[in-house]
TIMAR-652558 format. One record per atom (N, C-alpha, C): x, y, z. Coordinates in steps of 0.001 Angstrom, whole numbers, padded with zeros to 6 digits, always signed. Atoms other than C-alpha are relative to their C-alpha. Example, Ala and Ser with C-alpha at 12.3 -4.5 7.8 and 13.67 -1.06 7.14 Angstrom:
2
+000890-001190+000000;+012300-004500+007800;+000900+001200+000000;-000820-001190-000060;+013670-001060+007140;-000770+001090+000730;
end
This chain:
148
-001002+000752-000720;+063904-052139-067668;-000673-001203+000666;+000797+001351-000139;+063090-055803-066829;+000062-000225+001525;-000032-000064-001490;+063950-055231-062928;-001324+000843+000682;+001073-001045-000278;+061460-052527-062722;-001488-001085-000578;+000688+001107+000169;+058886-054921-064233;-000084-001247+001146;-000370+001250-001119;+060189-058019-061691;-000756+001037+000977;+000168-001025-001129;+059531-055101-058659;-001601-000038+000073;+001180-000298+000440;+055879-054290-060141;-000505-001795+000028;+001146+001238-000612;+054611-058310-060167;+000384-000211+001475;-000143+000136-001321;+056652-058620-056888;-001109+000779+001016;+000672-001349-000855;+054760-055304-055351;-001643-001156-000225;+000984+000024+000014;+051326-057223-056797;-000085-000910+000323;+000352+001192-000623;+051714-060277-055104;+000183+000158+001701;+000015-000318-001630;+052938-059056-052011;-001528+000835+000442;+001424-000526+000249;+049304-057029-052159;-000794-000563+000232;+001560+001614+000268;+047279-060003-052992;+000113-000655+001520;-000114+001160-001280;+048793-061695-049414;-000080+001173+001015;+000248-001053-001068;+048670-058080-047448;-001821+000405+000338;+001511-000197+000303;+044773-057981-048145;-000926-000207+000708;+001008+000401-001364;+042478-057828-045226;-000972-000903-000491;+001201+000268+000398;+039654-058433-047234;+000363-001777-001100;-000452+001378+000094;+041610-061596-048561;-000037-000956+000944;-000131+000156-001084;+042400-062437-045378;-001315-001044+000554;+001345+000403-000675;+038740-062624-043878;-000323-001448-001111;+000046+000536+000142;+038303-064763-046524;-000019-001330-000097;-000601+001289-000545;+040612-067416-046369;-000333-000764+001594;+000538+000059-000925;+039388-067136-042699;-000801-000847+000009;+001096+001045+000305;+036152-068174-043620;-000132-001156-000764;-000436+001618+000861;+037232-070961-046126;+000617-000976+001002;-000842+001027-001002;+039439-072311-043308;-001232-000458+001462;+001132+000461-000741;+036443-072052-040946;+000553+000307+001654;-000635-000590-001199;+038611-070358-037846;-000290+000885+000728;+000247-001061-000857;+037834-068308-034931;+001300+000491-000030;-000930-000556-000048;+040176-065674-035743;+000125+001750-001062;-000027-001003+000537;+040592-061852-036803;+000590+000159-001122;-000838-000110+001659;+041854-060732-040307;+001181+000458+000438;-001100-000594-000469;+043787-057954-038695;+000861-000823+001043;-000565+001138-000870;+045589-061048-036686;+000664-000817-000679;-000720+001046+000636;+046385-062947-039270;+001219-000548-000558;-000898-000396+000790;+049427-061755-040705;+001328-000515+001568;-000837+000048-001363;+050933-061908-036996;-000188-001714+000275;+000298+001846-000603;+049487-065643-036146;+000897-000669-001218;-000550+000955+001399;+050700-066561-040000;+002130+000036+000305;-001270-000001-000622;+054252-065032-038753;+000921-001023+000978;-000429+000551-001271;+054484-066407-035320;+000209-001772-000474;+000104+001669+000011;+053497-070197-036671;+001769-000204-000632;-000797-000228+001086;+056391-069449-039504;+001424+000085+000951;-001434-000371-000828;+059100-068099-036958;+000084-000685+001234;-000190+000507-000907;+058391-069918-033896;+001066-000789+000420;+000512-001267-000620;+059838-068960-031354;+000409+000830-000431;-000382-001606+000137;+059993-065087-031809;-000473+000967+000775;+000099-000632-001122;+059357-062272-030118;-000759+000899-000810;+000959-000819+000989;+057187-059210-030257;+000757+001162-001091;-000928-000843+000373;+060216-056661-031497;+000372-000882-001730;+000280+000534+001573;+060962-059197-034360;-001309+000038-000695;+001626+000685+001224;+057124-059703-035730;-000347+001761+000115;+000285-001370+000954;+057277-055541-035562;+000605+000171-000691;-001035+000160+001473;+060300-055610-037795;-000690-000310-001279;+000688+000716+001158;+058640-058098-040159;-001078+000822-000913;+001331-000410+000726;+055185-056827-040284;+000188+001356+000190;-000017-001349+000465;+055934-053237-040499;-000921+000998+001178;+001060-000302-001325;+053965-052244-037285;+000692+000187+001145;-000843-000726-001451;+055104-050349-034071;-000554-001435+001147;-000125+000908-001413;+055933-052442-030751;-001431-000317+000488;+001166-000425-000496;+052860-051586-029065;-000990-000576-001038;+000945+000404+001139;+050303-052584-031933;-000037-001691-000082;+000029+001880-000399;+051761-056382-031994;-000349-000618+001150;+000458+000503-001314;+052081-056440-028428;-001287-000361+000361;+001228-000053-000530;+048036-055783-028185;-000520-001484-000865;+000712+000878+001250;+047577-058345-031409;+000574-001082+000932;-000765+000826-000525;+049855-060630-029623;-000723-000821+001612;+000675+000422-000977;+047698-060737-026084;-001465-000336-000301;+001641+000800+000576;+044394-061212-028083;+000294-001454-000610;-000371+001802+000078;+045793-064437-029408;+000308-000354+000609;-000186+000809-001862;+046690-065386-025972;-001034-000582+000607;+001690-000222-000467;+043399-064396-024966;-000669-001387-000472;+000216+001299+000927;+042431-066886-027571;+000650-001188+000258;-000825+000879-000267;+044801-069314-026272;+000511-000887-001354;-000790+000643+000592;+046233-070104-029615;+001793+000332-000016;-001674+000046-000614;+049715-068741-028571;+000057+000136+001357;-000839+000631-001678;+051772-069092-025517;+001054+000923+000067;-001158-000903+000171;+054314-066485-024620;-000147-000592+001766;-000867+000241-001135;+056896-066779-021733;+001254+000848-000248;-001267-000891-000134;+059621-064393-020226;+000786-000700-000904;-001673+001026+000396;+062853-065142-022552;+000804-000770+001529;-000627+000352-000610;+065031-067285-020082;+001076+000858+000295;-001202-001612+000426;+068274-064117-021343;-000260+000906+000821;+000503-001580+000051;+066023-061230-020937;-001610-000574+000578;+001903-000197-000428;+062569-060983-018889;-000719+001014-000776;+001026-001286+000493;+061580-057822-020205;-000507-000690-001601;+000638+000325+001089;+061362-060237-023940;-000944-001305+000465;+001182+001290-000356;+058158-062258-024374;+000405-000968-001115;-000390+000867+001138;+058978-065402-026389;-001091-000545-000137;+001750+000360+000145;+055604-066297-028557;+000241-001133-000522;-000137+001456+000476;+055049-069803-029731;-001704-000292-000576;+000982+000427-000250;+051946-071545-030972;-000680-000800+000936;+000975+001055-000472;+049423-073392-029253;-000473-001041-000627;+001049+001447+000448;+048056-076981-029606;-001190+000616-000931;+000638-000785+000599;+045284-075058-030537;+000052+000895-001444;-000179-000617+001164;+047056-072601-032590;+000481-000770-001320;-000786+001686+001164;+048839-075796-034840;-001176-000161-000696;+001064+000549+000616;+045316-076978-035323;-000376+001234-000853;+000564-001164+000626;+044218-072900-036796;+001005+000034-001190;-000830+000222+001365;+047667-073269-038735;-000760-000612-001172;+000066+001023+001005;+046704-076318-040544;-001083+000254-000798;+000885+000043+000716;+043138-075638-041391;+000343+001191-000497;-000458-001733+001181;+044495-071811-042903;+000372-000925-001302;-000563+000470+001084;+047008-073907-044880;-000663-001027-000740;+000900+001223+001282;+044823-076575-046321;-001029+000950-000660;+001333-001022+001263;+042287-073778-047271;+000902+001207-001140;-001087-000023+001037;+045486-072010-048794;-000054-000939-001178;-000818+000846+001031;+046506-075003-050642;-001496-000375-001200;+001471+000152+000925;+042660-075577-052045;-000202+000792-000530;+000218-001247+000419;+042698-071931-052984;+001009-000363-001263;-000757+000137+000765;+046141-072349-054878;-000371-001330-001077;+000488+000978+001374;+045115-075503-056617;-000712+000099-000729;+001001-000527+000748;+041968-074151-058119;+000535+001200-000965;-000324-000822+001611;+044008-071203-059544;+001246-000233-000633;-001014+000508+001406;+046620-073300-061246;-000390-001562-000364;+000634+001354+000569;+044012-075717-062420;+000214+000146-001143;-000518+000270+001104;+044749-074953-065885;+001276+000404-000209;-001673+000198+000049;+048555-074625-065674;+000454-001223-000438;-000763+000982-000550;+050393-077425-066730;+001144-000337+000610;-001559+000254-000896;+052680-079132-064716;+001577+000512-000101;-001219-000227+000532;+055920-078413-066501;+000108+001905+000337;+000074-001839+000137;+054867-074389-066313;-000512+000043+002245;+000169-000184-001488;+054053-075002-062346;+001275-000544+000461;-001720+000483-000240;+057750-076981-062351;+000840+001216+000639;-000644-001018+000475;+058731-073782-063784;+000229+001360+001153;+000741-001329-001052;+057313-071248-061298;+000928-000479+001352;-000820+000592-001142;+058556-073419-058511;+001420+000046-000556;-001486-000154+000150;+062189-073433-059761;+000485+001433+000159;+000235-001725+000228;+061855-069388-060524;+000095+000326+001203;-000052-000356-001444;+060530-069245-056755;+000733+000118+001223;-001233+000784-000742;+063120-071061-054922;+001111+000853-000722;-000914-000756+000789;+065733-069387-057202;+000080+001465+000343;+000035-000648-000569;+064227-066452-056109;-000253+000528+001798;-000037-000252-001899;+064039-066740-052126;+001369+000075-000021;-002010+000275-000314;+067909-068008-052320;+000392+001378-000253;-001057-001613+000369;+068546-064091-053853;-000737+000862+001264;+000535-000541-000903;+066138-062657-051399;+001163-000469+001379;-000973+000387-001054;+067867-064419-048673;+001571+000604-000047;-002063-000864-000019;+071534-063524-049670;-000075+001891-000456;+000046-001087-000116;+070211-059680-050395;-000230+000076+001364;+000884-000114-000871;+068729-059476-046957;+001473-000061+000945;-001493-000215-000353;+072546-060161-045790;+000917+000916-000338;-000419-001338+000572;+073363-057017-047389;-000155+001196+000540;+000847-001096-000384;+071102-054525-045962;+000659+000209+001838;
end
């Protein structure tokens, strides 16, 4: 069945980006003071800003408590910034830092140097392709996700 297939490269890409040991990597390509086990939460927070810690346990699959601690070590770090919600005190609303913007950017440019090297022999028309596929597929992700 060709869904069960779709599921199986989906499952091995989501893998490839859950990967500590990826992670540290890209770390060190980007050249950042910053934990592996952190990354997934900092890569969140830049992505959703603002959000809170109850959403980024949703997301990342991780109890309250666990973000919360990940959440005050990047404080610590002063690349995020949390403040009472204005609504609700008891929520912390996280944001990046000046700082953290600058840890964004150099991740994503060592991302984007990573990705270009492994669709150096792709051609264009078949990287068109992928990108149309991709987008095509967030838009169904997105309108399943209104389902659930």
């Amino acid at each position: 069945m060709i869904e069960q297939e779709i599921y199986k490269a989906l499952v091995n890409v989501l893998v490839f980006f859950n990967r500590t040991d990826q992670d540290k990597e890209l770390i060190r390509i980007a050249g950042v003071d910053l934990e592996a086990t952190s990354l997934q939460a900092f890569i969140t927070i830049g992505r959703m800003q603002p959000t809170n810690v109850s959403d980024l346990a949703n997301i990342l699959g991780k109890s309250h408590s666990s973000v919360s601690r990940q959440i005050d070590k990047l404080e610590s770090k002063e690349i995020v910034e949390t403040e009472n919600d204005h609504s609700d005190s008891r929520v912390r609303s996280i944001r990046l830092s000046c700082k953290g913007n600058q840890i964004i950017e150099s991740i994503n440019a060592a991302r984007l140097e990573a990705l270009k090297s492994a669709f150096s022999t792709w051609e264009e028309k078949d990287k068109q392709s992928l990108l149309s596929d991709l987008k095509h597929l967030s838009k169904t992700v997105d309108e399943m996700s209104k389902t659930f």
